[in-house]
C-alpha positions in Angstrom: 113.6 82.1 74.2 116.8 80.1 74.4 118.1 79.5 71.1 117.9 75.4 72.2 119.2 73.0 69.3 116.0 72.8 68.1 115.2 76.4 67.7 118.3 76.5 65.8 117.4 73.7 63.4 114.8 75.7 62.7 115.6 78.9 62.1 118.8 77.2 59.9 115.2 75.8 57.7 113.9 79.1 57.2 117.3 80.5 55.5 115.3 80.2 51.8 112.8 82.5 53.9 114.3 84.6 56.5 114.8 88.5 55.3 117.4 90.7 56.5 113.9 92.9 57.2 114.9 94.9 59.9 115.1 97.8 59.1 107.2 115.5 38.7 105.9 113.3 35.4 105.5 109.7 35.4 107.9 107.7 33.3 106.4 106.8 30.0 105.5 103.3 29.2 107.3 101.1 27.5 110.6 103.0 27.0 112.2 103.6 30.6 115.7 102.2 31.4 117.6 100.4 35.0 120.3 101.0 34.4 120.7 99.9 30.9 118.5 97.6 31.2 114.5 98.2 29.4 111.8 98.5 31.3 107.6 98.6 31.2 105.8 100.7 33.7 105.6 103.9 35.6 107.2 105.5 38.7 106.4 108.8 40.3 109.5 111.0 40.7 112.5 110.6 42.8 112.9 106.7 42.6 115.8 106.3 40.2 117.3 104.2 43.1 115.2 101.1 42.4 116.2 101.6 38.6 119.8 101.1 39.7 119.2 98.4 41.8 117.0 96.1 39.7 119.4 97.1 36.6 122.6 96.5 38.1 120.6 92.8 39.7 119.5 92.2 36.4 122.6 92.8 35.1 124.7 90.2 37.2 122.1 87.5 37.6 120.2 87.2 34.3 116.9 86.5 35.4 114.3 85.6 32.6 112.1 88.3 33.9 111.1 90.5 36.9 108.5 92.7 38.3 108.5 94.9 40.9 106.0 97.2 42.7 106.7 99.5 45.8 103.9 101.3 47.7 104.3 103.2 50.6 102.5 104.1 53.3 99.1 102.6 51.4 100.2 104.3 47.7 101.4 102.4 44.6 104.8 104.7 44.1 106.4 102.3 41.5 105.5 99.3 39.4 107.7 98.4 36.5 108.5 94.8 34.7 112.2 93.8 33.3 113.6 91.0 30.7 111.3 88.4 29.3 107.4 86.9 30.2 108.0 84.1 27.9 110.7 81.6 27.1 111.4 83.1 23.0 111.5 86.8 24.5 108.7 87.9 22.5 107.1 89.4 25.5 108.2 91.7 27.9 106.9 91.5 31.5 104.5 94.7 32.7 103.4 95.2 35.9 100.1 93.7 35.3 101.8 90.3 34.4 100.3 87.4 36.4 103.1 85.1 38.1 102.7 82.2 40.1 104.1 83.6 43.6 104.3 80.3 45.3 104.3 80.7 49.4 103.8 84.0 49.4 100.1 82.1 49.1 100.6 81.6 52.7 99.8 85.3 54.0 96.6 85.0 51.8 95.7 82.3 53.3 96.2 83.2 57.0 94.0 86.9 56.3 91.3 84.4 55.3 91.9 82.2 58.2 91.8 85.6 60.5 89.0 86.7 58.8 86.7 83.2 59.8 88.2 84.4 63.3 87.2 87.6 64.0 83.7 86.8 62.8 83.4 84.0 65.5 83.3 81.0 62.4 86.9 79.3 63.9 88.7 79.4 67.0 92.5 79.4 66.7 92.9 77.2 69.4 90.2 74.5 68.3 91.4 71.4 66.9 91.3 71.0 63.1 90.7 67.8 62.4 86.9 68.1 62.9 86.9 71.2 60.7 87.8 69.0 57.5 86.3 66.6 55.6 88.4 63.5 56.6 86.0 60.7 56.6 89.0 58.3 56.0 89.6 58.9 59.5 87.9 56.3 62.4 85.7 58.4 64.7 87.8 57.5 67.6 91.2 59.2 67.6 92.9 56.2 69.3 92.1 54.2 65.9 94.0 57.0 63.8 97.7 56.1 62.5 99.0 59.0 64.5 96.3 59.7 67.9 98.5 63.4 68.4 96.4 64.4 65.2 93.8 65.5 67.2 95.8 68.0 69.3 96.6 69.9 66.3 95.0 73.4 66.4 94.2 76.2 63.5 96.9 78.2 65.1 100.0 75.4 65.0 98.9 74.9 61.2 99.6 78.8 60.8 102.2 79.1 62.8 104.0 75.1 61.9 104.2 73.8 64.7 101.8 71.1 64.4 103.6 67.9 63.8 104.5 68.0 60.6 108.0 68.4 59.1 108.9 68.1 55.7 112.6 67.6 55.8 112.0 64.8 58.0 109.1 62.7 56.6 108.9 64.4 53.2 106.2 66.8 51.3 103.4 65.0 50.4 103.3 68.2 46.9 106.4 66.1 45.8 105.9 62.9 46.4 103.2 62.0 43.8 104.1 59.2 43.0 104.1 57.2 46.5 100.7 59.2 46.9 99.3 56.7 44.2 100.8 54.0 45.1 100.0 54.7 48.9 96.3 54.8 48.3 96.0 53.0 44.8 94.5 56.0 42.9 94.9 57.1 39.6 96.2 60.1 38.3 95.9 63.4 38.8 95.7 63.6 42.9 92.9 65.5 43.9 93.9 67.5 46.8 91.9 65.2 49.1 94.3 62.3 48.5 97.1 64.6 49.2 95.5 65.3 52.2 94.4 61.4 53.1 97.8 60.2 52.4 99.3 63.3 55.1 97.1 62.2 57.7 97.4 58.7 57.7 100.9 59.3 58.5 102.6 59.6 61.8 103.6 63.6 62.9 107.3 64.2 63.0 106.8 65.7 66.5 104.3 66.2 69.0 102.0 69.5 67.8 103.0 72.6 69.7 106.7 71.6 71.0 108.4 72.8 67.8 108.4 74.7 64.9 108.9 73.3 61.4 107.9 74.6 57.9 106.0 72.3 56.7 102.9 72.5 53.4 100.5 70.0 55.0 99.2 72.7 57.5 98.6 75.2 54.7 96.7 72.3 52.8 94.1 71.9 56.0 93.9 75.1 56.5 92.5 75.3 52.9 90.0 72.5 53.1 88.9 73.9 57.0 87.7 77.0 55.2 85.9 74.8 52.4 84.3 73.1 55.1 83.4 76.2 57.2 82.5 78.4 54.6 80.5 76.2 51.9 82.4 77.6 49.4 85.7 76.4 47.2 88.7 77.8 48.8 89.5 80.2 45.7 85.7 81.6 45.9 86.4 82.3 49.4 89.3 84.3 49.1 88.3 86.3 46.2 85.1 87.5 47.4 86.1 88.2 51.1 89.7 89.0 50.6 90.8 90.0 47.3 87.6 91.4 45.6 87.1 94.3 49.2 90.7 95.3 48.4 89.7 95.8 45.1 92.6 93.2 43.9 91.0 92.2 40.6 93.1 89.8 38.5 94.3 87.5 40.6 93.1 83.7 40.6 94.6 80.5 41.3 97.2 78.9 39.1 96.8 75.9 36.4 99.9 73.6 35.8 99.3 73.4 32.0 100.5 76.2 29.5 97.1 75.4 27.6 95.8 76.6 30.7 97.7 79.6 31.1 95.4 82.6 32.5 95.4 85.7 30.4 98.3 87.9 30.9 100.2 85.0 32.6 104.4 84.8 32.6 105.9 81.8 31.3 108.3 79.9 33.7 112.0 78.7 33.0 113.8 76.1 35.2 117.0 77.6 35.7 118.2 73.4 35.5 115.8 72.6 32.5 114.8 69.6 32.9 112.0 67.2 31.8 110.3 64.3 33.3 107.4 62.3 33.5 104.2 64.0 33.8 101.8 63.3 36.9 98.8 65.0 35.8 97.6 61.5 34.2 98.2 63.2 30.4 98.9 60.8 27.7 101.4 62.3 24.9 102.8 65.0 26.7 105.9 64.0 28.2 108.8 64.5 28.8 107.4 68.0 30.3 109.6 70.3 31.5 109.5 70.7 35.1 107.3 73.7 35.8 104.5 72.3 33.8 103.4 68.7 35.1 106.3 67.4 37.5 103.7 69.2 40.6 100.0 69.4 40.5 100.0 73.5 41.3 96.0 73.1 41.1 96.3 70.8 44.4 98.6 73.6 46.1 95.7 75.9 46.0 95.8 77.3 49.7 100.1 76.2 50.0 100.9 77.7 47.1 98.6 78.0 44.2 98.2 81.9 43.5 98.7 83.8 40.4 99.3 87.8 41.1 101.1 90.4 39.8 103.8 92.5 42.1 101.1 95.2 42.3 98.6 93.2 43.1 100.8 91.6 46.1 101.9 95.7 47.4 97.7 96.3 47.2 97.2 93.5 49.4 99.6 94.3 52.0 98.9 98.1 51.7 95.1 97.3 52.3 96.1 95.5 55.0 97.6 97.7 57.1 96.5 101.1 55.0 92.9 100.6 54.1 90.9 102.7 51.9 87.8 101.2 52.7 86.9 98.7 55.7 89.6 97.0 57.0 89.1 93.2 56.1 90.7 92.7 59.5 90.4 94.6 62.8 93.6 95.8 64.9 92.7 93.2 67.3 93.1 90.6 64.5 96.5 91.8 63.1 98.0 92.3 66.5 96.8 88.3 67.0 98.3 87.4 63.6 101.3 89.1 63.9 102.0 87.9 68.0 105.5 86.0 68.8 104.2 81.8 68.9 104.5 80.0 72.2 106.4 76.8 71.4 106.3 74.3 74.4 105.4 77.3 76.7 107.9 79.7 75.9 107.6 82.9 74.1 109.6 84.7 71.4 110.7 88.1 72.8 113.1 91.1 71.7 114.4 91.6 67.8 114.4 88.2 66.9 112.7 86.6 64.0 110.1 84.4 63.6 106.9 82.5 61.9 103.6 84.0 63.0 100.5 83.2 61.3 100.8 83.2 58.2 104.3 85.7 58.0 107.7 86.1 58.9 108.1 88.8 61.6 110.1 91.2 63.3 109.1 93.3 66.1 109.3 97.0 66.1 107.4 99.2 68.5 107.3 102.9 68.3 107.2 102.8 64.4 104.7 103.3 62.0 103.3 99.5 62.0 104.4 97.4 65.2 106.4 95.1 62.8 108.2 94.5 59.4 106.7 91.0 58.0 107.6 89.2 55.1 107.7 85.8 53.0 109.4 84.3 50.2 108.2 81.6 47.7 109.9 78.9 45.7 108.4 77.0 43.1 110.4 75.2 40.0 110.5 78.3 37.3 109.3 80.8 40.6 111.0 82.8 42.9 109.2 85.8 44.7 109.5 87.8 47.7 106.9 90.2 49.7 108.3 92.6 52.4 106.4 95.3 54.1 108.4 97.5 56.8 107.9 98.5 59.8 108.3 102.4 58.7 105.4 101.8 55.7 107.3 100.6 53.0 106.3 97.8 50.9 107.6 96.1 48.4 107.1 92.9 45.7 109.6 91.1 43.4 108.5 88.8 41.1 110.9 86.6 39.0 109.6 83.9 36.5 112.9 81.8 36.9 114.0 79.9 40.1 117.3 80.3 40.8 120.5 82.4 39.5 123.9 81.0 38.1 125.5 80.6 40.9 122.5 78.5 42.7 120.6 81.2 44.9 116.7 81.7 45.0 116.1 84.8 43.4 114.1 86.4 46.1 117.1 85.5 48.6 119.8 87.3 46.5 117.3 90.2 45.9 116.0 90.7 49.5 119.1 92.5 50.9 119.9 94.9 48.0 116.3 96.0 48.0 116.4 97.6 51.3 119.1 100.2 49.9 117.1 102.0 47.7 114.2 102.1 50.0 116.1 103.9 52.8 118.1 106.5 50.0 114.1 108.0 49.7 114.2 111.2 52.2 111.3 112.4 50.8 108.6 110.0 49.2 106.7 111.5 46.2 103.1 112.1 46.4 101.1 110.5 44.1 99.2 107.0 43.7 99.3 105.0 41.0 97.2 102.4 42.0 94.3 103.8 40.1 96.4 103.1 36.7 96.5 99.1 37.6 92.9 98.5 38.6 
């Protein structure tokens, strides 16, 4: 594809996303060392490298916290926290700890999209409008705001490309307050009036011509498979997704700490700041940012996931190294992963770009077809999911948004992490997935 203005703009929108993905004894809990810095966890032998790293990161950056997990070729190899799960440092983060993990939502969502596929429930190419339950909507499509809305597919919501672009007409996640006043609710939003208040709104563009990452998508795509399955969208998942991988504690976030889920990390603002709370809560405010500014209950299917770093390698490793039946078929991932067709024309070679569901990179001949990847932003979150095209996977978790100098997290981290991935000539045998069920 010609790298056309638009393309550009683009890919200059994914830079908070794009990767540079391209290719003994157990140490004892609670008393190993990056570097200097202390540690919780275990790794098989051989992978002092990722000490180093995350040590020397740590080190520079002062994150509050961190957790990383690295599996390869389907088997947990490492899984260690570092620093702080809450703000007085009485806590130290262990693998197990539960972290919200923001977009990386996304690829959760699209395996439960794929999923409806391949059993015949959705079409990718159907419209999606008539999947949810919009009943704010006229029958007839010429009476809607924005007609284009019913050229919008499952596949341009997974792949966004279909109309919607928040840098142009804003996310509807952080624009509470015109959301009430739009419709004259009170507070909190339910998700449906997040979702009333997107589609009564002209797209940005027409559906298919362009890509543009964009939240609304992911929030239809959430209520489609409400509407298709009967069930809530976080039932769903953890029944057909989650629960056959055997990924155990993960469930969807609350914005409240007195709603904190067991084991969960507490989240620092790297700007600490406090404002008005839009959960309709009297007496609470001002609340600091990651706990009431955003509704994270109403970015359930966008962004509204807590899991730990193992939990995130499992997923990925049952993915593409099951143990038991694959939750989806090689047809399926080879349709998930495929280069998008924008206005006719279709990614080809090395280049990068937004599948459904993932950021991709091509690589035939290896042992999967493609390294895929995502990141995820949320105030007091930064995370990052990566899984190569030679097997290796890894997740890094941070409970703090962005370092001194400005940077995500998960941006600064992604490059380093690559180096101690390809010092491994030989990778240890061993699984210690067992030890995090």
């Amino acid at each position: 594809m010609k790298n056309t203005p638009d393309r550009r703009q683009f890919l200059a929108r994914l830079g908070m996303l794009i990767s540079t993905s391209g290719i003994g004894a157990w140490s004892a809990e609670e008393c190993t060392a990056a570097d200097g810095v202390a540690s919780t966890g275990k790794s098989l032998p051989g992978l002092e490298a990722f000490d180093r790293t995350i040590g020397q990161f740590i080190e520079k950056n002062k994150p509050l916290g961190v957790s990383l997990a690295v599996a390869y070729r389907g088997r947990l190899v490492y899984a260690k926290g570092f620093g702080h799960a809450d703000l007085p440092g009485k806590r130290k983060v262990q693998p197990t700890s539960l972290f919200r993990i923001a977009s990386l939502t996304k690829p959760i969502t699209a395996v439960a999209v794929m999923k409806l596929v391949q059993e015949g429930k959705v079409q990718l190419d159907q419209p999606i409008v008539p999947l949810l339950n919009a009943s704010f909507l006229p029958e007839d499509p010429q009476r809607w705001v924005d007609p284009r809305l019913a050229d919008v597919t499952v596949r341009q919501c997974l792949q966004h490309s279909g109309g919607f672009d928040k840098d142009t007409s804003g996310d509807p996640f952080a624009m509470s307050r015109q959301v009430r006043a739009a419709l004259k609710v009170t507070f909190p939003l339910a998700k449906e009036d997040v979702l009333r208040f997107a589609l009564t709104r002209k797209l940005d563009f027409d559906p298919g011509t362009r890509h543009a990452y964009a939240n609304v998508g992911y929030l239809m795509l959430g209520q489609m498979i409400e509407q298709v399955t009967g069930q809530s969208y976080g039932d769903y998942v953890q029944q057909e997704v989650l629960q056959p991988m055997q990924i155990r504690r993960m469930r969807l976030a609350r914005t409240l700490p007195k709603h904190r889920a067991a084991g969960e990390v507490e989240y620092r603002d790297t700007k600490q700041r406090t404002g008005r709370n839009v959960l309709g809560e009297r007496g609470i405010d001002p609340v600091p940012y990651p706990y009431g500014i955003e509704r994270i209950e109403n970015l359930a299917s966008v962004g509204g996931w807590l899991a730990s770093s193992v939990d995130m390698v499992r997923f990925t490793s049952e993915l593409f190294f099951p143990t038991a039946d694959a939750i989806l078929s090689r047809e399926s991932l080879q349709t998930m992963f495929a280069p998008p067709q924008i206005a006719g024309k279709q990614i080809t070679g090395n280049e990068a770009y937004y599948a459904c569901g993932w950021l991709v990179r091509q690589a035939p001949g290896s042992v999967l077809p493609w390294t895929c990847w995502h990141t995820g932003r949320l105030t007091g979150v930064s995370t990052l999911l990566v899984s190569r095209a030679d097997g290796v996977t890894w997740s890094v978790l941070f409970n703090q948004d962005t370092a001194p100098d400005g940077q995500p997290y998960a941006r600064k981290i992604d490059s380093p992490m690559h180096a101690p991935a390809n010092a491994v000539a030989d990778w240890p045998e061993g699984d210690l997935f067992a030890d995090y069920l």
